[in-house]
C-alpha positions as a printed NumPy array, in Angstrom:
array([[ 52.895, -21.023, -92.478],
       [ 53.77 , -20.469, -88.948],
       [ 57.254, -20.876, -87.766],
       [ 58.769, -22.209, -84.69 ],
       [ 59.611, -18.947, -83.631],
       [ 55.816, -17.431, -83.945],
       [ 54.645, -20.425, -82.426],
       [ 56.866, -20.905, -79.001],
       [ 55.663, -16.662, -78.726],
       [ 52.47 , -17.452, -79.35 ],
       [ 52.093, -20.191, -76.501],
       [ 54.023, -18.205, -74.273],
       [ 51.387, -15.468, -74.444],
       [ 48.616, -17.946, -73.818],
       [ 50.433, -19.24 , -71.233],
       [ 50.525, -15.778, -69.17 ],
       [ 47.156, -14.849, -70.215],
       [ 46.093, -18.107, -68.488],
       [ 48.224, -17.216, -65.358],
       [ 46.35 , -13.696, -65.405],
       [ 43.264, -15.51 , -65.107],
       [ 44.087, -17.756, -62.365],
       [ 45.517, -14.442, -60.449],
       [ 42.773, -11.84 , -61.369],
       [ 39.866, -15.293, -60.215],
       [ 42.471, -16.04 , -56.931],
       [ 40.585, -14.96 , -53.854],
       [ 42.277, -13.709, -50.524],
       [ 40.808, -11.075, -48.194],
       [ 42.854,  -8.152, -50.245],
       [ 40.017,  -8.404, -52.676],
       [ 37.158,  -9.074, -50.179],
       [ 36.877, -12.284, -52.403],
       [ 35.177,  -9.868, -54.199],
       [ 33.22 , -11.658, -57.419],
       [ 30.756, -10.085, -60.277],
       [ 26.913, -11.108, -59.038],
       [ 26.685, -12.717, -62.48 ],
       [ 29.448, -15.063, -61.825],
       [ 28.226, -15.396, -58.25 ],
       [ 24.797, -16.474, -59.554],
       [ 26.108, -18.842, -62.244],
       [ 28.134, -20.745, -59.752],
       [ 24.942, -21.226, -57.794],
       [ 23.178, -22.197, -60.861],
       [ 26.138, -25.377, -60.92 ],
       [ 26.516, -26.076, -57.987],
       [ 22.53 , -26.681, -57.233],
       [ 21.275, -27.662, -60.504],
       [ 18.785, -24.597, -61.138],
       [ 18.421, -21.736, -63.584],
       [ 18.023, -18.114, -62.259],
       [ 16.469, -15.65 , -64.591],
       [ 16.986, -11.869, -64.689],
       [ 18.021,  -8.8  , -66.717],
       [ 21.366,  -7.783, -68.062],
       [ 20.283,  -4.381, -66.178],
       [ 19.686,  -6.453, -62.647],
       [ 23.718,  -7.624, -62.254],
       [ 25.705,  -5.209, -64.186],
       [ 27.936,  -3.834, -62.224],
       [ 27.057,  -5.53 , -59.342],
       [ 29.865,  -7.045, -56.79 ],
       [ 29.25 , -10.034, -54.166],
       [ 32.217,  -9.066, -50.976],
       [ 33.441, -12.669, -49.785],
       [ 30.967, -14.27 , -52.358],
       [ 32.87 , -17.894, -52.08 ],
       [ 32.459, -17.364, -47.545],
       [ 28.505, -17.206, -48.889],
       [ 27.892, -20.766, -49.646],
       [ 25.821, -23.259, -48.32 ],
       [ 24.931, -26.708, -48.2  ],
       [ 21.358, -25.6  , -49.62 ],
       [ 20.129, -23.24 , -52.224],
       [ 18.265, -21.559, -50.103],
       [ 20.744, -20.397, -47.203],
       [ 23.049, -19.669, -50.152],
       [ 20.864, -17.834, -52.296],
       [ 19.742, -15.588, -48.891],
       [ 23.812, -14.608, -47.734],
       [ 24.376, -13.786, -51.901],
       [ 21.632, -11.55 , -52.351],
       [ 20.72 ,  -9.847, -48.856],
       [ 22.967,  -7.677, -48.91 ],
       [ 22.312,  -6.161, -52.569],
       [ 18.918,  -6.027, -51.75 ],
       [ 17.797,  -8.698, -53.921],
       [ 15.956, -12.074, -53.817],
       [ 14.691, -14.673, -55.652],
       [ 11.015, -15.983, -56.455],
       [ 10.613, -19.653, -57.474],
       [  9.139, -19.792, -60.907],
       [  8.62 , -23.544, -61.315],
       [ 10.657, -26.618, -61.193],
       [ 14.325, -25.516, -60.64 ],
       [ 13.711, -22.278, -62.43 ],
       [ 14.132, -18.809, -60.205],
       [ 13.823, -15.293, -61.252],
       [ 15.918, -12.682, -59.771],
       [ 13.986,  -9.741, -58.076],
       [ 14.463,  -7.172, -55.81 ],
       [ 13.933,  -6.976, -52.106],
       [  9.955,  -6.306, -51.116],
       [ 10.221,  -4.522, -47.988],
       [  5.559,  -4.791, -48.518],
       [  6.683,  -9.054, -48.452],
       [  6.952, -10.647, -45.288],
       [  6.776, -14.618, -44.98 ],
       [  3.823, -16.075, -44.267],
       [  5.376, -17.609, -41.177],
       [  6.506, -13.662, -40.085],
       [  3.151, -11.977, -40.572],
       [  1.966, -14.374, -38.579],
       [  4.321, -13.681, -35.768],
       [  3.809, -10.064, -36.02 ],
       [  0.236, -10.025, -35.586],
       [  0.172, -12.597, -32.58 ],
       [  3.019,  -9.727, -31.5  ],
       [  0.323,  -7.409, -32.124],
       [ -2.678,  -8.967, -30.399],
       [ -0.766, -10.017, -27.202],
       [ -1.228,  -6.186, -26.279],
       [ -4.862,  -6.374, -25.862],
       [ -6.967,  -8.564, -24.173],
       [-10.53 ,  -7.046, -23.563],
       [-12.431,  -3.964, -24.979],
       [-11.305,  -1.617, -22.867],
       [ -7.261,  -2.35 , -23.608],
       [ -8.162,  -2.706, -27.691],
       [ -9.79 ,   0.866, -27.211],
       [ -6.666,   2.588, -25.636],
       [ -4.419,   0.672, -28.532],
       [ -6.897,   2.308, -31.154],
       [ -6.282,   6.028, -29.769],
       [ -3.069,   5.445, -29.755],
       [ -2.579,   4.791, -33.266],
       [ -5.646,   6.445, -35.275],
       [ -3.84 ,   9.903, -34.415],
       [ -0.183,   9.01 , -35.345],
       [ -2.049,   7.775, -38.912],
       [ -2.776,  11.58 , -39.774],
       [  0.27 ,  12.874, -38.396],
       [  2.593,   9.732, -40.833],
       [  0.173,  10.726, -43.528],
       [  1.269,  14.374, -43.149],
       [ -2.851,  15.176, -42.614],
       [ -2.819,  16.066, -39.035],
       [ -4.047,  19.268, -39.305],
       [ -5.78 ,  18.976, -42.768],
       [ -4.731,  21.22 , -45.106],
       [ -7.223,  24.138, -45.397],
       [ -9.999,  23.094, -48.302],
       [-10.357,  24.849, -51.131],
       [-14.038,  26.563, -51.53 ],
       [-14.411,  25.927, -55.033],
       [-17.549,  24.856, -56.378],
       [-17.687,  21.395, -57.85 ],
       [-16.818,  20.383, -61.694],
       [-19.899,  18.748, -63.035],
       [-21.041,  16.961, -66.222],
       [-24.786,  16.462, -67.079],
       [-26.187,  13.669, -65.423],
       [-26.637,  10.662, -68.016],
       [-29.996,   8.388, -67.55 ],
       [-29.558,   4.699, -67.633],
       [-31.945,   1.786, -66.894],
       [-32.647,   2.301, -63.022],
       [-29.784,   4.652, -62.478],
       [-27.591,   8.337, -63.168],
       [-24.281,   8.868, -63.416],
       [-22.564,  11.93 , -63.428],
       [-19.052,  12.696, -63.413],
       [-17.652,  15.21 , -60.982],
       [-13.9  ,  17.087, -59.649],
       [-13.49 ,  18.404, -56.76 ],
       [-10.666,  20.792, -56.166],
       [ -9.137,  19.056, -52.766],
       [ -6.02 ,  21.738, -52.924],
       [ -5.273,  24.386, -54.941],
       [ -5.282,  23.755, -58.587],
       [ -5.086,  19.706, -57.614],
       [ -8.49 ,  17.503, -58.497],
       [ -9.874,  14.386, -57.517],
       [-12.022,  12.644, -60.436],
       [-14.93 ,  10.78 , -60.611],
       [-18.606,   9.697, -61.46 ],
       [-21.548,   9.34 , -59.159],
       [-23.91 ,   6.859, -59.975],
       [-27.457,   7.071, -58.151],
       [-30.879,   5.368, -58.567],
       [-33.149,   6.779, -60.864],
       [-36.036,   7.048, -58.513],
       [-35.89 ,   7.684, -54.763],
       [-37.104,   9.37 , -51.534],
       [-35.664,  10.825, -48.497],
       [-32.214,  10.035, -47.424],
       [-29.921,   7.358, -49.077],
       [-26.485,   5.801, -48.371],
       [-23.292,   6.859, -49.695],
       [-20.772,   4.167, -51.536],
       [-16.886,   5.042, -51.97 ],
       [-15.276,   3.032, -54.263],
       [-11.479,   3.974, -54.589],
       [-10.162,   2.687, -57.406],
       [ -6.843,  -0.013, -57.532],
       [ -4.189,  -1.141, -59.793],
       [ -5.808,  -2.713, -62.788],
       [ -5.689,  -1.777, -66.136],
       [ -8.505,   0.83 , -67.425],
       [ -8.649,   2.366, -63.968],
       [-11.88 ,   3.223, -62.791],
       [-13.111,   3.457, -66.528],
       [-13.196,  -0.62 , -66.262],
       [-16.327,  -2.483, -66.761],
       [-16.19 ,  -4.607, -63.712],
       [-16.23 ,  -1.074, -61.987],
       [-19.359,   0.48 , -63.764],
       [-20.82 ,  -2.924, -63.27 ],
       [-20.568,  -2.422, -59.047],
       [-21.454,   1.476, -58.98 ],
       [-24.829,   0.875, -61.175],
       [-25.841,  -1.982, -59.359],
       [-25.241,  -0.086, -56.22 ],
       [-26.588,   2.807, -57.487],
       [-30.155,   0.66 , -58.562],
       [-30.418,  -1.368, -55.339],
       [-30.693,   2.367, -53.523],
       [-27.249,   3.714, -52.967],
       [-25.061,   6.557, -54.07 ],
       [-21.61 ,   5.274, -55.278],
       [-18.938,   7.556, -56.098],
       [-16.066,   5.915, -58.08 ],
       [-12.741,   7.8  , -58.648],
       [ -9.172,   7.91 , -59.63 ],
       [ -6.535,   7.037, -57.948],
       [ -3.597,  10.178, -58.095],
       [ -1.619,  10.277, -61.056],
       [ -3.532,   7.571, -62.307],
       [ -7.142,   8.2  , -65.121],
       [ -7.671,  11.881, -65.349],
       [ -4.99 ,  12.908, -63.271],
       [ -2.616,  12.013, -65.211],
       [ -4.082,  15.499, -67.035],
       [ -1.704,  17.033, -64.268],
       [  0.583,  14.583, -62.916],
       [  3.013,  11.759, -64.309],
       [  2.46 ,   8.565, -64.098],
       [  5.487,   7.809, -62.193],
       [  4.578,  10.389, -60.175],
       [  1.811,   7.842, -58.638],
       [  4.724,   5.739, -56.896],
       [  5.809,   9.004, -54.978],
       [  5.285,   8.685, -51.196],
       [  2.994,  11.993, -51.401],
       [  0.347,   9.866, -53.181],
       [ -0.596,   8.104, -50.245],
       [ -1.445,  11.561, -48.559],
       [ -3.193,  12.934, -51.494],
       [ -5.043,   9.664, -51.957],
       [ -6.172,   9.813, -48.183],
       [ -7.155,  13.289, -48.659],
       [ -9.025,  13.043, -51.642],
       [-11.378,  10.322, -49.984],
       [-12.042,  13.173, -47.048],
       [-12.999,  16.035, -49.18 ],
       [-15.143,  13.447, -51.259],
       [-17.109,  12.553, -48.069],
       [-17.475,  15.848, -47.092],
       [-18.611,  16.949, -50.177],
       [-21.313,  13.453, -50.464],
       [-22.352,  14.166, -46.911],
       [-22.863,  17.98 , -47.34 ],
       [-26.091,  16.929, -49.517],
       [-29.491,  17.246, -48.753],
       [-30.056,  13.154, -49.973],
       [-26.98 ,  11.541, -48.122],
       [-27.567,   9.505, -45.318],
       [-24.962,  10.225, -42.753],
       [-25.563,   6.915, -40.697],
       [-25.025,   4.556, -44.074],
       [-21.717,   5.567, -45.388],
       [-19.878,   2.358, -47.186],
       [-16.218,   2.16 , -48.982],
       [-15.791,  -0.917, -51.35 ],
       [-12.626,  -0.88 , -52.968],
       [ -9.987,  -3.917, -54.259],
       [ -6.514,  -4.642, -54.627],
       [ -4.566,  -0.696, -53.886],
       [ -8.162,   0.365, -53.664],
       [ -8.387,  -2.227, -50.809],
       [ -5.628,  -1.027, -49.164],
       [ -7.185,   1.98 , -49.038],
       [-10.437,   1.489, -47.887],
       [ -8.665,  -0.155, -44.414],
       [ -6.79 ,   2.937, -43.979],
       [ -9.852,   5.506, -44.549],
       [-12.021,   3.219, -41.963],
       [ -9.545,   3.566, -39.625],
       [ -9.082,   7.79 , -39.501],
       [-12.506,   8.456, -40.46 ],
       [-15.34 ,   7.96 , -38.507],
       [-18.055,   9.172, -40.862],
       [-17.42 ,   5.418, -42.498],
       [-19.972,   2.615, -40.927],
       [-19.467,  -0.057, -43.239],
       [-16.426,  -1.375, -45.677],
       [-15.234,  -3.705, -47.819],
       [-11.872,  -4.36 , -48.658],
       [-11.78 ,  -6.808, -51.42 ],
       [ -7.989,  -8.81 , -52.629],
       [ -5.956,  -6.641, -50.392],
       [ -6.105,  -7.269, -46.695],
       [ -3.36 ,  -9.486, -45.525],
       [ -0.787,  -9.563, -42.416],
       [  2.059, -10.629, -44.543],
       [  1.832,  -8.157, -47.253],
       [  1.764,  -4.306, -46.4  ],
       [  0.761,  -3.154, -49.857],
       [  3.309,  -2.793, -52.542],
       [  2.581,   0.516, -54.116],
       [  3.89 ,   3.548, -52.616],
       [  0.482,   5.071, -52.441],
       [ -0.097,   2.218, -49.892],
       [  2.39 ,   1.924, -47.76 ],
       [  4.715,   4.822, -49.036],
       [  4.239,   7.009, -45.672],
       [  5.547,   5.539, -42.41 ],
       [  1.571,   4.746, -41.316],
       [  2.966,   1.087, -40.301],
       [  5.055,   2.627, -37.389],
       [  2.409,   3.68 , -35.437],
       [  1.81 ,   2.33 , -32.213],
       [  5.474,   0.561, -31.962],
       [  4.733,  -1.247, -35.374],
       [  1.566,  -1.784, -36.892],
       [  0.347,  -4.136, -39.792],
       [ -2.725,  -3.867, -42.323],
       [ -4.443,  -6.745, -40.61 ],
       [ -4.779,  -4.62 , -37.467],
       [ -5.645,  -1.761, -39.115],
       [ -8.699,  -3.259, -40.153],
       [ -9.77 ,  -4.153, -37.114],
       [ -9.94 ,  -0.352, -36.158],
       [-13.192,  -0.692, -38.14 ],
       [-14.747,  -2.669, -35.462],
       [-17.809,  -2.655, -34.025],
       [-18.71 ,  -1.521, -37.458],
       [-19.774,  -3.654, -40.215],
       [-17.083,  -5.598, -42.298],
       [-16.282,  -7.761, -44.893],
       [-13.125,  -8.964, -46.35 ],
       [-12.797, -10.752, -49.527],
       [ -9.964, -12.947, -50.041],
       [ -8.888, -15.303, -53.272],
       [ -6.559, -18.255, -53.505],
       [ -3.342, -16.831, -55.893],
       [ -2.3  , -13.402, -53.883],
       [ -1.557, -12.656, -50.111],
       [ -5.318, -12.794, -49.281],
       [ -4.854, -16.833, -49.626],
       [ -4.382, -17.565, -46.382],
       [ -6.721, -15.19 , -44.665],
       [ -9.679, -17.592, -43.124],
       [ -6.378, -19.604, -41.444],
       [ -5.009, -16.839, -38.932],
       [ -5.557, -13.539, -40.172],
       [ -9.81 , -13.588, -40.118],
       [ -9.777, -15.6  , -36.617],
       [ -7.8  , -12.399, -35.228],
       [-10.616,  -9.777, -36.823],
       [-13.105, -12.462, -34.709],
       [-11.584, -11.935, -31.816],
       [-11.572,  -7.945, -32.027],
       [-14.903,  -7.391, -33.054],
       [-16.19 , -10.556, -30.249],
       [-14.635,  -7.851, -27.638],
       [-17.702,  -5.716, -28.836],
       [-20.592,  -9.19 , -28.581],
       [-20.109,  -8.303, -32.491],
       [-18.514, -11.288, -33.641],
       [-20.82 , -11.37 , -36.402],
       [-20.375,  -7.964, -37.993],
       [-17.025,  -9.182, -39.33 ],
       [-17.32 , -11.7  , -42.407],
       [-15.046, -13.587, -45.006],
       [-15.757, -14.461, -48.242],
       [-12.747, -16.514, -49.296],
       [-12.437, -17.743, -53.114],
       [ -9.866, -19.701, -53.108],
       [-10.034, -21.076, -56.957],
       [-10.474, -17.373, -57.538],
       [ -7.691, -14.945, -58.532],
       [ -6.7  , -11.03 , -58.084],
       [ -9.672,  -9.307, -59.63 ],
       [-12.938,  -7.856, -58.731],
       [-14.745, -10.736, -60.663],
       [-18.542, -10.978, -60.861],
       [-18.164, -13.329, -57.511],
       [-16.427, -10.434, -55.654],
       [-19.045,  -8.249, -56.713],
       [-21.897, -10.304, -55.573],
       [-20.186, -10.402, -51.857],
       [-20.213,  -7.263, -51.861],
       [-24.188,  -6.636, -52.895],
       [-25.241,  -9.237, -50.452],
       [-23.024,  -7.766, -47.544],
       [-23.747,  -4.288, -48.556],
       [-27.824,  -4.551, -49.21 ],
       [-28.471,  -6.411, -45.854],
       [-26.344,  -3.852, -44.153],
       [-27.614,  -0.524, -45.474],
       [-31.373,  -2.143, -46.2  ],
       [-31.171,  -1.71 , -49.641],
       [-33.432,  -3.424, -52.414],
       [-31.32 ,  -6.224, -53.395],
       [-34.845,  -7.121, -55.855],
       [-34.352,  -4.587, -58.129],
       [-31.571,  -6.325, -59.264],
       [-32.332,  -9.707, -59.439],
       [-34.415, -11.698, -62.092],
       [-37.562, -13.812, -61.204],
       [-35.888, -17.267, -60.039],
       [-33.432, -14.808, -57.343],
       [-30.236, -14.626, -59.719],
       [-28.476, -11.703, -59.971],
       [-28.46 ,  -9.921, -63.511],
       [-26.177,  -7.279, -63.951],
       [-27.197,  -6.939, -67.638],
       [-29.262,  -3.863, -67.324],
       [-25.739,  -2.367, -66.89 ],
       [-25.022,   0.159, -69.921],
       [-20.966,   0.203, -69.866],
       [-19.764,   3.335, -71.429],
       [-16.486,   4.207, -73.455],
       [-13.698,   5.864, -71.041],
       [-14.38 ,   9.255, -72.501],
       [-18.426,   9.407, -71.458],
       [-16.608,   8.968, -67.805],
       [-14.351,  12.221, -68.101],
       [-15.106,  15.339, -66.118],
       [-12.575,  17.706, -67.954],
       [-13.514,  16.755, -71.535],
       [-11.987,  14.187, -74.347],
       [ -8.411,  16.202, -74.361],
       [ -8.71 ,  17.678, -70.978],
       [ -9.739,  20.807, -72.818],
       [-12.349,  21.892, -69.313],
       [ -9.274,  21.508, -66.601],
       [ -9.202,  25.16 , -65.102],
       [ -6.224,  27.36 , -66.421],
       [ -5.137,  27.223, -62.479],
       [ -4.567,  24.163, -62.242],
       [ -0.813,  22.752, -61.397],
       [  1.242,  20.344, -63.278],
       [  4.003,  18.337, -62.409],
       [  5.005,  16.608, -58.865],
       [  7.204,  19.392, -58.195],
       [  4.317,  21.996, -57.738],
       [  2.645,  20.216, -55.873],
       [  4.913,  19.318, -53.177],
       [  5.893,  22.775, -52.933],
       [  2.549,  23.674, -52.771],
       [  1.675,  20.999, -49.911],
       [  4.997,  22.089, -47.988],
       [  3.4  ,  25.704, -47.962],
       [  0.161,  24.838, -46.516],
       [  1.623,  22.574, -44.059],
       [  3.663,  25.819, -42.767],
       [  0.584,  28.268, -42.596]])
């Protein structure tokens, strides 16, 4: 039973603990009215009427400095002086729910892209004016990609597997040593039956699951392959068979951008070097990352007369993988954006690809006008086209592909019959997919990667720093 005694102790102890409350929560600028982000957020989450998701990892430890001063009469205002500052945002889920994320420098509004490219496009106003912008930037490209000089090439001979016959088509997989000890991987697919001189395909790989081992990937490269064209798919770095020397983290180091960028040279020179490549048809076709890449190749090589970025081109979003935006490429020329770099590929052929649920979704409204207008400085208005799906989502779907045949076979003059049936339909059924190992160059357990080769991100920027010195 408690006694008077233990009770009137008892209540006095609540009684200060309460105080402590009330003077540890009392705000005055000693303490930078200073709150925990969690408490921050759950205030906002009363005083609004929403629910904000997020990690335990996301606010621990995390401090808002005059969080009360931060308010707002709308969520919005409020939500932007609260997290600003820690880096963080919000993305709106549905309804009133949020989730917490982190600031995406690659993110702009719609409404600032926008503004940046009219920015952009103010500077120019006839051929001659676009031309000067173009030589101003192309050069600072190499130099932010760390590629101006190029590193010396190695002279090593090719990897190759045995070439594998399909219905209308070859593939073969092939490595190329683009530095010492470090390999690019890939397969080149080419018709069955040809004569003379054909065109040459890139098709970078991007960000989806599978890698280039996918089957909407084999589907593209055989089809090329059987309308007349060589296409060489490959790996992204530290991504499919280079993980056999790098980590997979490894592939959101800034250096991937430059490797990536390098890799696509040395696989053109190597394509061009042979006897059956036509050096005035040389396409790159690539989606999402792959996308990405395929604008910035266009725009420091030459050698390229015809690409296709597919899901990726968009003057709001400047590519949210290190490997594609991870050098300082978008400070060239006082600020540059991905939308502009893709109009370095004008006069030359062009077609961008665009869906409904990414940052492509608003490309026919501003973005594709401004590609127009570049190319119509040429009398080429019409070598620039958009295919815009906007029911469509972030893939490269059997729609995507077909864009890209049609675009691609009137182009390069390639026999767009050999894969259709007899009412004019498309068939991409002749297509044998293959299991991800029939695709490797260095064996099922990497068992044919030369004893030289290096291992580990360390190596190889030691190596790159050593090349970059000779």
């Amino acid at each position: 039973m408690m006694t008077k005694h233990s009770f009137m102790k008892q209540l006095v102890l609540c009684i200060c603990c309460c105080f402590c409350v009330l003077v540890l929560r009392a705000q005055n600028t000693d303490s930078l009215y200073r709150q925990p982000l969690r408490e921050v957020l759950r205030d906002v989450e009363q005083k609004f009427g929403v629910t904000i998701r997020y990690a335990d990892s996301m606010v621990k430890d995390k401090w808002v400095n005059y969080a009360a001063w931060r308010f707002r009469p709308n969520l919005e205002a409020t939500l932007d002086n609260v997290l600003k500052p820690l880096d963080m945002k919000v993305k709106h889920d549905k309804g009133n729910i949020y989730k917490l994320s982190y600031y995406e420098y690659y993110r702009w509004d719609v409404a600032e892209g926008w503004a940046e490219l009219d920015r952009l496009a103010a500077q120019y106003k006839n051929v001659e004016e676009w031309e000067l912008r173009k030589k101003s930037v192309k050069p600072c490209l190499l130099e932010a990609m760390q590629l101006s000089p190029l590193p010396p090439s190695p002279q090593s001979a090719p990897i190759t597997t045995p070439v594998r016959k399909f219905d209308g088509y070859t593939v073969q997989n092939i490595a190329l040593e683009i530095l010492p000890g470090v390999y690019i991987n890939g397969s080149l697919y080419k018709p069955a039956k040809y004569k003379g001189k054909i065109p040459v395909i890139l098709n970078p790989d991007g960000h989806w699951e599978k890698q280039r081992y996918r089957a909407d990937c084999q589907y593209r490269c055989a089809t090329l392959a059987k309308m007349g064209a060589m296409a060489f798919s490959y790996d992204l770095f530290a991504w499919g068979e280079s993980l056999l020397q790098f980590d997979l983290p490894d592939h959101r180091r800034s250096l991937s951008m430059t490797i990536q960028g390098l890799g696509s040279i040395r696989i053109l020179d190597y394509l061009l070097a042979q006897d059956d490549a036509d050096k005035q048809r040389v396409g790159i076709a690539g989606g999402s990352g792959g996308g990405s890449h395929s604008v910035l190749i266009t725009a420091i090589d030459e050698r390229i007369t015809l690409s296709v970025p597919v899901v990726s081109v968009s003057s709001y979003f400047y590519g949210g993988c290190p490997c594609e935006s991870g050098m300082p490429v978008h400070d060239c020329g006082g600020r540059t954006n991905n939308v502009e770099l893709a109009a370095m590929a004008a006069p030359r052929p062009q077609l961008l690809i665009s869906d409904g649920a990414d940052w492509t979704d608003k490309m026919p409204e501003h973005d594709f006008p401004y590609l127009q207008s570049i190319y119509g400085y040429y009398g080429k208005k019409g070598q620039v086209e958009n295919v815009h799906l906007p029911l469509e989502k972030h893939d490269f779907g059997i729609n995507k592909r077909l864009a890209v045949y049609d675009f691609i076979g009137r182009h390069f003059k390639l026999d767009s019959n050999a894969i259709k049936t007899k009412g004019g339909k498309v068939d991409e059924s002749f297509v044998t997919i293959e299991p991800e190992t029939a695709l490797y160059v260095f064996g099922d357990k990497g068992e044919r990667l030369p004893a030289t080769a290096i291992h580990g991100y360390d190596q190889l920027v030691k190596l790159f720093a050593q090349l970059r010195t000779k």
